[in-house]
FISEVEX-367664 format. One record per atom (N, C-alpha, C): x, y, z; atom name. Coordinates in pm, whole numbers, plus 50000, padded with zeros to 5 digits. Example, Ala and Ser with C-alpha at 12.3 -4.5 7.8 and 13.67 -1.06 7.14 Angstrom:
<nodes>
NODE     px     py     pz  kefi
NODE  51319  49431  50780     N
NODE  51230  49550  50780    CA
NODE  51320  49670  50780     C
NODE  51285  49775  50708     N
NODE  51367  49894  50714    CA
NODE  51290  50003  50787     C
</nodes>
This chain:
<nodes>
NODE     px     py     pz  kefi
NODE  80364  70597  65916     N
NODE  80389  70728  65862    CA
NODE  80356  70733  65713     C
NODE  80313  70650  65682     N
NODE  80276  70636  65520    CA
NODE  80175  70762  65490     C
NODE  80090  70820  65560     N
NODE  80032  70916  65537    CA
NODE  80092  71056  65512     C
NODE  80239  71057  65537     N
NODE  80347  71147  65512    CA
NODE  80390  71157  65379     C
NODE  80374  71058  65307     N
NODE  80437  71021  65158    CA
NODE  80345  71087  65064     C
NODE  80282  71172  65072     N
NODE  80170  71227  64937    CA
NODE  80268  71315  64875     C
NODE  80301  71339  64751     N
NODE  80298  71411  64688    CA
NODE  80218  71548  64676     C
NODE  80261  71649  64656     N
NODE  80220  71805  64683    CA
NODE  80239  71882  64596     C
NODE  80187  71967  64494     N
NODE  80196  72061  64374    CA
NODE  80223  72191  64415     C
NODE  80229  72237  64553     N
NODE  80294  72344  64620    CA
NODE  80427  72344  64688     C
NODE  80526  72407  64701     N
NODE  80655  72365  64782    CA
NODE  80562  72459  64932     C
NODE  80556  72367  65058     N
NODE  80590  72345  65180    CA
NODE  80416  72396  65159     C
NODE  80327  72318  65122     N
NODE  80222  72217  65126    CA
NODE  80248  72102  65175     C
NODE  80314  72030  65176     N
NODE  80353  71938  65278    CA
NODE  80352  71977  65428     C
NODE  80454  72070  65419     N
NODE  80545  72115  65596    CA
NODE  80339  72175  65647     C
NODE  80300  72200  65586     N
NODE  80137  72310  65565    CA
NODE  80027  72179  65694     C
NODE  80063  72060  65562     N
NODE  79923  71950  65635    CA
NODE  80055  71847  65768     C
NODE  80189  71843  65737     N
NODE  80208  71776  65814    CA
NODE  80344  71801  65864     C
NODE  80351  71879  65940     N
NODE  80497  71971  65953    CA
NODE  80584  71837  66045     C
NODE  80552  71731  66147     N
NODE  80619  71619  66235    CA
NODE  80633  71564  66104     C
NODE  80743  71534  66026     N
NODE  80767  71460  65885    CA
NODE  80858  71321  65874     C
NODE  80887  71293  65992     N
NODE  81002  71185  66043    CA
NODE  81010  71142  66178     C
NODE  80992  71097  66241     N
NODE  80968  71035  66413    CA
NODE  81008  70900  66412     C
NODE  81126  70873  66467     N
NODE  81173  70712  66446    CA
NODE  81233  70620  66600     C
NODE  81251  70534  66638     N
NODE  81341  70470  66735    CA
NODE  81392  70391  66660     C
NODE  81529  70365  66626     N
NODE  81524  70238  66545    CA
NODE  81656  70176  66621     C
NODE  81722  70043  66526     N
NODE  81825  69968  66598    CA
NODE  81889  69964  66463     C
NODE  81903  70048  66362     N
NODE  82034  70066  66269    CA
NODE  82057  70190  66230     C
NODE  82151  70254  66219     N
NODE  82234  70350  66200    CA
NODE  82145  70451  66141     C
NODE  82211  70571  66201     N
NODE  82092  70713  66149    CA
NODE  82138  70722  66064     C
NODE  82085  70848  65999     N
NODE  82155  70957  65875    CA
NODE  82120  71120  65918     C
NODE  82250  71190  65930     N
NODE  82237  71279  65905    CA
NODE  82147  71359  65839     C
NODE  82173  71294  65660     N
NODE  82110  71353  65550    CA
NODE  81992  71348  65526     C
NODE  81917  71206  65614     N
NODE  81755  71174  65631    CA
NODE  81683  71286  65682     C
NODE  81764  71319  65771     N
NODE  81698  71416  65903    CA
NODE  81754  71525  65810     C
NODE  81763  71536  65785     N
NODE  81813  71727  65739    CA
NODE  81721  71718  65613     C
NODE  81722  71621  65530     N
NODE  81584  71622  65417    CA
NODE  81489  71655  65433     C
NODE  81439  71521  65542     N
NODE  81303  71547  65593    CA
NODE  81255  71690  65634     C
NODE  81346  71737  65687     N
NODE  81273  71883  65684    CA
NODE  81290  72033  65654     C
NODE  81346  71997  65492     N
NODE  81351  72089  65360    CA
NODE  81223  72157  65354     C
NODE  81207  72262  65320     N
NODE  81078  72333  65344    CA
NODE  81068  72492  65239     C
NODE  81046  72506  65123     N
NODE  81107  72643  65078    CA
NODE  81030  72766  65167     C
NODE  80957  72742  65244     N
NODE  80910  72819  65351    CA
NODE  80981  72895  65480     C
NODE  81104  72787  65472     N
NODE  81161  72811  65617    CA
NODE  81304  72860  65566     C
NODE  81329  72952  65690     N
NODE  81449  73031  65635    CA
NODE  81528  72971  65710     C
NODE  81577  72919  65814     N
NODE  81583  72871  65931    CA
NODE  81574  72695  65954     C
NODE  81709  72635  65939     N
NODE  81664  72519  66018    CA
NODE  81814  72483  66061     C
NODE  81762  72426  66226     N
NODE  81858  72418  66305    CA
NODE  81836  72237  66329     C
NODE  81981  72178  66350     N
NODE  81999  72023  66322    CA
NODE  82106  72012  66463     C
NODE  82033  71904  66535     N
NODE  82144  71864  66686    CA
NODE  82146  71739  66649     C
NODE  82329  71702  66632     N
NODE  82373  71523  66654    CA
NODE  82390  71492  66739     C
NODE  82404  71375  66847     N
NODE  82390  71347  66954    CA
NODE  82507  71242  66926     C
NODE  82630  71228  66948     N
NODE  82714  71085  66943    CA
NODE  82737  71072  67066     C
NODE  82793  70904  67020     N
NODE  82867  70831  67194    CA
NODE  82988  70897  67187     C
NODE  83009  70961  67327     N
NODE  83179  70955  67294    CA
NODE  83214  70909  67446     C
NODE  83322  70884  67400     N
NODE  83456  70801  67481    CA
NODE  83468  70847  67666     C
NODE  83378  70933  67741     N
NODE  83414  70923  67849    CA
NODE  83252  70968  67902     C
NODE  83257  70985  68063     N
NODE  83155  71048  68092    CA
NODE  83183  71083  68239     C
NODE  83144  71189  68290     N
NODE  83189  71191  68423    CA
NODE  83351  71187  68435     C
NODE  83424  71182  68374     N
NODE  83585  71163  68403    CA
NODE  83570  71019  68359     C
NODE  83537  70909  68347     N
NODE  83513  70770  68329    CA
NODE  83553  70757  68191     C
NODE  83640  70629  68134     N
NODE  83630  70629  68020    CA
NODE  83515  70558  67954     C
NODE  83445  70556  67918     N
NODE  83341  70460  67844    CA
NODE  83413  70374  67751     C
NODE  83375  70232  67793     N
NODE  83433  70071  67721    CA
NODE  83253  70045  67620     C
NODE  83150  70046  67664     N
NODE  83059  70040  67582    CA
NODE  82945  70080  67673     C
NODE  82813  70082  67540     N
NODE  82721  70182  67512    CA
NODE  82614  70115  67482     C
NODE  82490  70122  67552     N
NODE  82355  70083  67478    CA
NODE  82224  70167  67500     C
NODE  82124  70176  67411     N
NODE  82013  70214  67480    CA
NODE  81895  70125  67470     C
NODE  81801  70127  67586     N
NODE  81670  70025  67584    CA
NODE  81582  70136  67533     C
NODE  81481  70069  67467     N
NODE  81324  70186  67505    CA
NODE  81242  70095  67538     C
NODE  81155  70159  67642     N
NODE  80990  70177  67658    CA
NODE  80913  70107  67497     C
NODE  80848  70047  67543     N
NODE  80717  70040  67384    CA
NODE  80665  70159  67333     C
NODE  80630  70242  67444     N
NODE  80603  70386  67390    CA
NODE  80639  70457  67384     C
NODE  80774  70435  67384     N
NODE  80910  70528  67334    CA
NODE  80849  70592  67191     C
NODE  80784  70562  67099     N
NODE  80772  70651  66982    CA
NODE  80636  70693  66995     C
NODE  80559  70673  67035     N
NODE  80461  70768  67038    CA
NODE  80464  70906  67191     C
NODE  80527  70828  67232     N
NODE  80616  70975  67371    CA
NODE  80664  71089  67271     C
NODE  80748  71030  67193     N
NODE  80829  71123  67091    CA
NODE  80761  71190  66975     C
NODE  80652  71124  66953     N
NODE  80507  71164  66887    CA
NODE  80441  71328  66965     C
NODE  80422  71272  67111     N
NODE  80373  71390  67230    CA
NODE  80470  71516  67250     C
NODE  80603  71470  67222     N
NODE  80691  71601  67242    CA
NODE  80699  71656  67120     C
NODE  80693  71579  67000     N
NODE  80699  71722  66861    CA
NODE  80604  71736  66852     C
NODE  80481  71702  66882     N
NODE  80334  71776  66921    CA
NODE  80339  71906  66968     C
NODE  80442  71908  67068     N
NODE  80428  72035  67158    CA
NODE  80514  72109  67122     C
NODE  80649  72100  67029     N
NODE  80708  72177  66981    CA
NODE  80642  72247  66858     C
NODE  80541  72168  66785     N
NODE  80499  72218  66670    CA
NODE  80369  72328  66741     C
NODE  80311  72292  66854     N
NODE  80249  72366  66878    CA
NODE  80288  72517  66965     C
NODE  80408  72501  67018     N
NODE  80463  72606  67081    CA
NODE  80597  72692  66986     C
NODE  80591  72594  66860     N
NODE  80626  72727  66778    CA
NODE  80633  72722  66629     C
NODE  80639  72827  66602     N
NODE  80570  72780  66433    CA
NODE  80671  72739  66309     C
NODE  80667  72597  66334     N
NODE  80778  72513  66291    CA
NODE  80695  72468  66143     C
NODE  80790  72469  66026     N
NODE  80743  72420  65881    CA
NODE  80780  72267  65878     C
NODE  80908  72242  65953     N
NODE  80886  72061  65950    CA
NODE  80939  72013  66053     C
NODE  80942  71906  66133     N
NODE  81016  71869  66199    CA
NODE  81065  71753  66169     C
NODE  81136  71650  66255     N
NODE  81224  71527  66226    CA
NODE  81312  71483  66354     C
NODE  81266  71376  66407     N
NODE  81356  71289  66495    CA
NODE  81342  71153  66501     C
NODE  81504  71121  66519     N
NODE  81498  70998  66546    CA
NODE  81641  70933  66651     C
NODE  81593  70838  66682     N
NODE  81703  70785  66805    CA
NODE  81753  70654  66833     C
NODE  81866  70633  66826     N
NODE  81919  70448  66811    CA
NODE  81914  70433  66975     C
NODE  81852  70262  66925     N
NODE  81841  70202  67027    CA
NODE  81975  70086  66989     C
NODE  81968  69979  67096     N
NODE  82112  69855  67073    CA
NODE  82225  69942  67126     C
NODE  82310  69827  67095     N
NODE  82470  69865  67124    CA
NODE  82524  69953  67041     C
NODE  82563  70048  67061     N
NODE  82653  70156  66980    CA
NODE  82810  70174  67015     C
NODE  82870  70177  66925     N
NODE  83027  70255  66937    CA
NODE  83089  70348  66960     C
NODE  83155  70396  67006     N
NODE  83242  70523  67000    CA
NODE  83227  70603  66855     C
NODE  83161  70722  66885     N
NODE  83144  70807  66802    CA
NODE  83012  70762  66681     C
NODE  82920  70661  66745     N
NODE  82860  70638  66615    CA
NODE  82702  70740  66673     C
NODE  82622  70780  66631     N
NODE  82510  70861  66604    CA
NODE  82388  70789  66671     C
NODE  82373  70904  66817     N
NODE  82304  70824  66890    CA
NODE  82098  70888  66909     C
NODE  82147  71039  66843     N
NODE  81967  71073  66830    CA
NODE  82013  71211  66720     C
NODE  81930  71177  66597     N
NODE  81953  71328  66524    CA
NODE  81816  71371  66549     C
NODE  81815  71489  66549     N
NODE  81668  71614  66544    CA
NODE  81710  71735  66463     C
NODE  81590  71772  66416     N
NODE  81597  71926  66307    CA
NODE  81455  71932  66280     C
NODE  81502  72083  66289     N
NODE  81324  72146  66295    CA
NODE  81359  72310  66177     C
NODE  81297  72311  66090     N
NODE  81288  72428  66006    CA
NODE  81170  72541  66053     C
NODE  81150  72659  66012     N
NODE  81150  72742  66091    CA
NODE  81145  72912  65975     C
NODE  80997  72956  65965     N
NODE  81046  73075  65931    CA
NODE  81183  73163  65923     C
NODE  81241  73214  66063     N
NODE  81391  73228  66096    CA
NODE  81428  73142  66154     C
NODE  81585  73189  66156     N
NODE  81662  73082  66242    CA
NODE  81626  73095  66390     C
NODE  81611  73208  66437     N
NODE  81600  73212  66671    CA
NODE  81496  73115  66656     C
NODE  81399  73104  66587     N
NODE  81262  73031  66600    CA
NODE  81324  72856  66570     C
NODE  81370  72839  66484     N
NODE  81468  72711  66440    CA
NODE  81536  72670  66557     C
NODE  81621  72736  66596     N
NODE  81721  72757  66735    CA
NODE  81659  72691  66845     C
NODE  81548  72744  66899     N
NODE  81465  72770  67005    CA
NODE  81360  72622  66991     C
NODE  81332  72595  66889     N
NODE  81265  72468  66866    CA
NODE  81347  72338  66872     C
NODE  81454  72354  66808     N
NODE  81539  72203  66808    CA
NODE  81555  72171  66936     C
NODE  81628  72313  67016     N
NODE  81695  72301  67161    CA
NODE  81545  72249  67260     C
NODE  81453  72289  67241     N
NODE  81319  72216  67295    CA
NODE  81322  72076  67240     C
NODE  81340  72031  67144     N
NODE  81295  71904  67107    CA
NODE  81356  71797  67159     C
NODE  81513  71846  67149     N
NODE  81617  71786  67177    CA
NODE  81599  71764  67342     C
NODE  81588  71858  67407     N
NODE  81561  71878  67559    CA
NODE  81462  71776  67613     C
NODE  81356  71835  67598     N
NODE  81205  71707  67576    CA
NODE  81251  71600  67576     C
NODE  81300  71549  67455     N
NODE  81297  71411  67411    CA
NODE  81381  71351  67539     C
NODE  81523  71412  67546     N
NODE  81606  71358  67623    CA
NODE  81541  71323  67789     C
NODE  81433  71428  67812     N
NODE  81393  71430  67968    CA
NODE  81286  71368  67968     C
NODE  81184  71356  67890     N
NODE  81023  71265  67858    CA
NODE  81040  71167  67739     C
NODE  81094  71103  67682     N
NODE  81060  71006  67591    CA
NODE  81129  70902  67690     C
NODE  81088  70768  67686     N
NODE  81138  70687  67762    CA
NODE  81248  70554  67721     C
NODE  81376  70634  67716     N
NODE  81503  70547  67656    CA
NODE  81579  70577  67730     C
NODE  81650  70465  67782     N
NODE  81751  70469  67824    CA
NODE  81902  70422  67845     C
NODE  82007  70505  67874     N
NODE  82161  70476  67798    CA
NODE  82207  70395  67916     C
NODE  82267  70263  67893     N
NODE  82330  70207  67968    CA
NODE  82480  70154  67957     C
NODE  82589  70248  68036     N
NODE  82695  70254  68000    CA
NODE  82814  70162  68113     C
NODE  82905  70065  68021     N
NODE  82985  69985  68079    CA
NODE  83109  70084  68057     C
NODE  83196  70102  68184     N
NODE  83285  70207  68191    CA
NODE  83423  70075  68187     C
NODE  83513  70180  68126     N
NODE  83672  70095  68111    CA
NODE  83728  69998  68253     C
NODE  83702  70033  68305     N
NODE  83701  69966  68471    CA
NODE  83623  69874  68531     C
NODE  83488  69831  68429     N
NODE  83394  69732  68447    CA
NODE  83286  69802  68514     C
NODE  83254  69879  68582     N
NODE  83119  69949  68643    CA
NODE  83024  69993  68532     C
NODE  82891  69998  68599     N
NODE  82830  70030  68496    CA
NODE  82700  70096  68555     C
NODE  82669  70198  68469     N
NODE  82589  70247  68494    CA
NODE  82438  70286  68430     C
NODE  82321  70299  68467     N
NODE  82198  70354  68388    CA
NODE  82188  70492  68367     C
NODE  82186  70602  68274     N
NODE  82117  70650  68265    CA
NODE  81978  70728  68228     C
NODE  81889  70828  68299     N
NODE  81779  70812  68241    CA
NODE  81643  70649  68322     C
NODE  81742  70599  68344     N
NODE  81607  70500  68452    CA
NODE  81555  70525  68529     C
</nodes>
């Protein structure tokens, strides 16, 4: 992504040549504030931000612990889906990213935000991205329930 890092003498000349501004899988802790930076835009009136945490049950089940695997092409999948959000709507920046490894109760398991002339357009894009990613990028949550069972989801 180093081709993301130029400097720009216009505000949202950037969001202009490269509106996908952040795309990550990683195995240490998100940030909120990364993802909501990344796609600052004085262009966009509009930007809508989805956190994704572990929490404590699923199905009625309590959840004891939490992991996710990816695919190798888990980030360029995620490459193909803000492709198609940027192309199906006219987004000034976008930004995602998603932990892989063992996670905890309540710790931050995929942030996304997409800026956006207005907000319905903001709205309407995250809830796509977020959607997408979760149904076509290839990661998956594998959860050990308080009772010892365990389950895949997403495989």
């Amino acid at each position: 992504m180093d081709d993301m890092a130029h400097s720009y003498d216009h505000p949202g000349e950037l969001a202009a040549a490269h509106p996908i501004r952040l795309l990550a899988v990683r195995d240490t802790p998100l940030s909120v504030d990364e993802v909501f930076g990344a796609v600052g835009d004085a262009a966009a009136g509009g930007t809508a931000l989805f956190v994704g945490t572990v929490r404590n049950h699923d199905g009625g089940a309590e959840v004891g612990a939490l992991g996710y695997s990816a695919h190798p092409t888990a980030e360029a999948e995620l490459r193909r889906v803000a492709e198609k959000v940027v192309a199906d709507f006219p987004v000034r920046a976008l930004a995602a990213v998603h932990r892989v490894g063992d996670l905890e109760i309540g710790d931050l398991a995929v942030v996304v935000a997409v800026s956006c002339p207005h907000r319905a357009e903001a709205f309407a894009a995250c809830r796509r991205l977020i959607d997408d990613l979760k149904r076509e990028v290839p990661i998956w949550k594998h959860q050990t329930f308080a009772d010892g069972t365990e389950e895949w989801v997403g495989a």
